[in-house]
C-alpha positions in Angstrom: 158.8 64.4 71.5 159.7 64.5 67.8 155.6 64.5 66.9 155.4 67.5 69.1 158.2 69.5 67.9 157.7 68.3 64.3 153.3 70.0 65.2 155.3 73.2 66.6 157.0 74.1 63.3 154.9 72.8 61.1 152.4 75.7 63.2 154.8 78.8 62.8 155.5 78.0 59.4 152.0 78.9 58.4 150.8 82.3 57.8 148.5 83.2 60.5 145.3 84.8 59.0 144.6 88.3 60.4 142.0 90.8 59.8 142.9 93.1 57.5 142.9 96.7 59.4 140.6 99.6 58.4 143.0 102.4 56.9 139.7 105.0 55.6 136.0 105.4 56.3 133.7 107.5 53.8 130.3 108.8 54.4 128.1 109.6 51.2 124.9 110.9 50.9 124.3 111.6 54.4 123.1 115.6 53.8 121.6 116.9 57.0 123.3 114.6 59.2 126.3 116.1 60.9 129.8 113.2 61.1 129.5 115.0 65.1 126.3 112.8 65.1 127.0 109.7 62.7 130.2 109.3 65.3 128.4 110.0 68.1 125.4 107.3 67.4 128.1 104.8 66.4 129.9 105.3 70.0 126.6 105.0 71.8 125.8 102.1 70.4 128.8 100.3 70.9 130.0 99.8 67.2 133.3 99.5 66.5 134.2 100.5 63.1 137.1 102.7 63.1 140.4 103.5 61.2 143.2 102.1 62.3 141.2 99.1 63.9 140.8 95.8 62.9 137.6 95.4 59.9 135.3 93.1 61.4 132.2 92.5 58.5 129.7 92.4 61.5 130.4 95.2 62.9 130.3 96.9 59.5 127.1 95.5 58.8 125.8 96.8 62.6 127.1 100.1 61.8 125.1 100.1 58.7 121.7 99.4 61.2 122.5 101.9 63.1 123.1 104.8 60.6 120.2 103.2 58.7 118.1 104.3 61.6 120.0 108.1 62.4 118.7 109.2 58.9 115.3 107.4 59.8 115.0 109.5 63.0 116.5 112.7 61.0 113.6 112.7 58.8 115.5 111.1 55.9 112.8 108.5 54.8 113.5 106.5 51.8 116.9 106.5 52.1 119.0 103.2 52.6 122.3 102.7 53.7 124.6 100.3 51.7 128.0 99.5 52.7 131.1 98.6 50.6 134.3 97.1 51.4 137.0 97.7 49.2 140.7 95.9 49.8 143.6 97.5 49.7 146.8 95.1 49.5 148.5 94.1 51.2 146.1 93.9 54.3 144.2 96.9 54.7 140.4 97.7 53.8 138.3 101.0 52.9 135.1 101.1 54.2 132.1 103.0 52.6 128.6 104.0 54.0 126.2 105.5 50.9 123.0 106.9 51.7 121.2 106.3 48.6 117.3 107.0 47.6 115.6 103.7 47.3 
């Protein structure tokens, strides 16, 4: 009994690691390419990458497919998406989407 209570505190007393949450999402570089249809392909897709929700690199990195592909199908040909993730203490994150020419 003493093990198991003795487990139990030793458990709340550690800081539970959580996912910092998404406060901002910026979009540079994508001339041509309304945000009607960046959030719109995003939504389709499934991606969840949204402010006030929890930042999740995957899905960051998925979203960066997917918009990779938009300006693809808009005409925007040698253009690559990069993404960048900047933290903002004490648990929050920026995210950034750059359409850049290669």
């Amino acid at each position: 009994m003493k093990t198991l209570l003795l487990a139990t505190a030793l458990a709340f007393a550690q800081n539970p690691v959580d996912a910092p949450v998404i406060r901002s999402i910026k979009y540079e570089g994508f001339k041509g390419v309304s945000m009607d249809d960046v959030m719109s392909r995003l939504r389709d897709r499934g991606v969840r990458v949204a402010v006030e929700q929890m930042y999740d690199p995957a899905q960051v990195d998925t979203a960066r497919t997917v918009l990779q592909e938009l300006l693809t199908k808009k005409s925007r040909k040698g253009v690559e998406v990069t993404s960048m993730v900047k933290r903002i203490p004490p648990a929050s994150v920026e995210v950034t989407f750059e359409a850049v020419k290669k």
